[in-house]
C-alpha positions as CSV (number, residue, x, y, z in Angstrom):
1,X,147.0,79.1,145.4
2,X,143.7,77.4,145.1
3,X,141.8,80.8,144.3
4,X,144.6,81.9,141.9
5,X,143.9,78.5,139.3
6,X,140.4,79.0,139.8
7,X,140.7,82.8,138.7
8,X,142.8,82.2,136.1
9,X,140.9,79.3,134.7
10,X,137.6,81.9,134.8
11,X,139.5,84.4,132.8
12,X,140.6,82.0,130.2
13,X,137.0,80.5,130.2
14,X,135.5,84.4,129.6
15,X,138.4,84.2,126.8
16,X,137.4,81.1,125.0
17,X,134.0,82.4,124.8
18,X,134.3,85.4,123.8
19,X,136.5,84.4,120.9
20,X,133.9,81.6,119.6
21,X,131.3,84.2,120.0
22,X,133.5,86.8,117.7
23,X,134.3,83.4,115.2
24,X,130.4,83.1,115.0
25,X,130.0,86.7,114.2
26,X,132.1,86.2,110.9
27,X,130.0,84.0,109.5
28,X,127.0,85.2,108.6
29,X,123.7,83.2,109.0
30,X,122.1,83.4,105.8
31,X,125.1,82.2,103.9
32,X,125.0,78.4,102.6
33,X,128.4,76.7,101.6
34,X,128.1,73.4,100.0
35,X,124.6,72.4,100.9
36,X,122.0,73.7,103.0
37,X,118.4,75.5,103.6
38,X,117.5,79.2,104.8
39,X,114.3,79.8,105.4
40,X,112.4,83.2,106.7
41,X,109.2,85.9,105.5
42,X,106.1,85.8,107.2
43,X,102.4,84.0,106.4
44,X,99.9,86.0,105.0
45,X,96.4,85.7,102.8
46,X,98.7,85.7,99.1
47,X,101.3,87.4,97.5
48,X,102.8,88.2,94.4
49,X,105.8,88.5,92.5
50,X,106.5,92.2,90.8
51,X,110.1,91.9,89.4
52,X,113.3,90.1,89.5
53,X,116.4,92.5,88.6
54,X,119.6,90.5,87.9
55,X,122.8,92.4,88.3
56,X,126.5,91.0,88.2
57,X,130.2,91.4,89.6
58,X,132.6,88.6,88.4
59,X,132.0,86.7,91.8
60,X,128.6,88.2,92.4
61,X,125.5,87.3,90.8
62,X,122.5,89.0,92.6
63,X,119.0,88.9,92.0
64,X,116.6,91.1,94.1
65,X,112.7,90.1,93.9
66,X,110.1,92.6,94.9
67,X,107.1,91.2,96.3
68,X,103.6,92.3,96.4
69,X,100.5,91.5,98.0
70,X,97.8,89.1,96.4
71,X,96.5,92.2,94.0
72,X,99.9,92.8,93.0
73,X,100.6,95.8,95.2
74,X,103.7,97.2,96.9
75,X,104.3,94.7,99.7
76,X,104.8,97.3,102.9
77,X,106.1,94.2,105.2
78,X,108.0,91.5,105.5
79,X,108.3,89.2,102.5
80,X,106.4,86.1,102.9
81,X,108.0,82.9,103.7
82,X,110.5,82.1,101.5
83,X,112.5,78.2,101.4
84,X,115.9,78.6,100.1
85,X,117.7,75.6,99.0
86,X,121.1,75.0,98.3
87,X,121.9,71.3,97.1
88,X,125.2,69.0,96.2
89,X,123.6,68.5,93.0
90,X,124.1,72.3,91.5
91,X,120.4,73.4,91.9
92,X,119.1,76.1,93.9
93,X,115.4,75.8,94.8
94,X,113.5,79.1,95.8
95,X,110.2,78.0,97.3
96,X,107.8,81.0,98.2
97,X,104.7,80.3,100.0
98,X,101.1,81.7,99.3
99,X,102.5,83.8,95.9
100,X,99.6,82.6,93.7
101,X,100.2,85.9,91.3
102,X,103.6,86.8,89.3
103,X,104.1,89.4,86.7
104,X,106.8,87.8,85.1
105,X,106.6,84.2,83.8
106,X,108.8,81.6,83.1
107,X,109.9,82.9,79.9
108,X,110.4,86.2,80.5
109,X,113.1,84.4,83.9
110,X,114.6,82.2,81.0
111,X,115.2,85.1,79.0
112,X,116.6,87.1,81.9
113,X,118.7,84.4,82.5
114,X,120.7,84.0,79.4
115,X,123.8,86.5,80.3
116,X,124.4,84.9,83.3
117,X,127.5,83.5,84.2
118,X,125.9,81.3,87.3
119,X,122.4,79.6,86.1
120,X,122.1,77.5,83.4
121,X,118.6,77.1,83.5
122,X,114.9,77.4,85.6
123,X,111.7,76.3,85.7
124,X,109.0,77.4,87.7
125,X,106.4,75.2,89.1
126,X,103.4,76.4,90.9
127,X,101.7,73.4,93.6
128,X,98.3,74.4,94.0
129,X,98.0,72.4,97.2
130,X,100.6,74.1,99.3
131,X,100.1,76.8,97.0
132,X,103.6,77.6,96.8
133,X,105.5,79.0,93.4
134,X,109.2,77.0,93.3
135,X,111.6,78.1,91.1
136,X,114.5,75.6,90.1
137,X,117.6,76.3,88.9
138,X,120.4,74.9,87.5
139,X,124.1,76.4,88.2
140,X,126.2,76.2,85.9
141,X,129.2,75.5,88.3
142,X,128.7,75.0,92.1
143,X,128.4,78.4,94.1
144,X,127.7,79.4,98.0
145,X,124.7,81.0,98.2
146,X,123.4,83.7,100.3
147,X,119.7,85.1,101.1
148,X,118.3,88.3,102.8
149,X,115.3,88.9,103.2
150,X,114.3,92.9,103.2
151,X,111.3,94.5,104.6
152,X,109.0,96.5,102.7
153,X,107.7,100.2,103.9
154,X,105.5,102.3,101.8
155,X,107.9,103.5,99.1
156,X,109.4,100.4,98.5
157,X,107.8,96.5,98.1
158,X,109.3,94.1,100.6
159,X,112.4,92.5,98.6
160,X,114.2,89.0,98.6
161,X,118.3,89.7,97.8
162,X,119.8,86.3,96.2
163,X,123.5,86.4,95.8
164,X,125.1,83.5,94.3
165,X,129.1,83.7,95.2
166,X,132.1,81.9,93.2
């Protein structure tokens, strides 16, 4: 009788943990709800920015940034490290480390920025220090966000994707 409890309790155990392991599964790492941080990339000797593309669904905002190295060419690896914040407040704080060089600046994101139905505004700050580039933005109503981080090879820069969800 002993053995049979004990078997069954194993079994159910195995059960219960495969079920929190498939619960865990669903939700996926990178995605902040409320507030939160992500962080990921690699160090390196400087990067740059190439381009932010901004595309929309009517729950999805996305913007994708391509990164290059510290001359502004195709980054072939993984993107350097990136801070993603997600605060109570309705700002979004994209910090990315050792990009001293950007070919777009803070006008040409404001601009890109006036169709959309999630930022209000941004500003960009660069800390010479840390040398780190932050970008701060303002939502215009509170979102989840979510953050991948793509590598590079040598037809396409190493990317950052940054969805902001309804």
């Amino acid at each position: 009788m002993v053995t049979f409890v004990m078997r069954v309790l194993a079994i159910s155990m195995c059960g219960l943990l495969f079920l929190s392991q498939l619960s865990f599964a669903a939700i996926p790492k990178n995605l902040l709800k409320g507030e939160g941080v992500i962080r990921g990339g690699q160090a390196g000797t400087g990067f740059s920015i190439l381009d932010v593309r901004r595309t929309q669904t009517q729950k999805v905002e996305r913007w994708v940034v391509d990164f290059g190295d510290a001359v502004k060419q195709p980054l072939a690896s993984q993107p350097p490290y990136f801070n993603a914040e997600l605060r109570k407040d309705r700002k979004v704080i994209l910090d990315f480390s050792q990009v001293w060089n950007s070919k777009l600046d803070e006008k040409a994101l404001q601009k890109m920025i006036k169709q959309s139905p999630f930022v209000k505004s941004i500003k960009v700050n660069f800390e010479p220090q840390s040398q780190t580039m932050s970008w701060v933005l303002e939502m215009k109503q509170e979102v989840q966000l979510q953050v991948t981080p793509v590598k590079g090879s040598s037809r396409t820069p190493a990317k950052l994707v940054v969805d902001f969800i309804r």
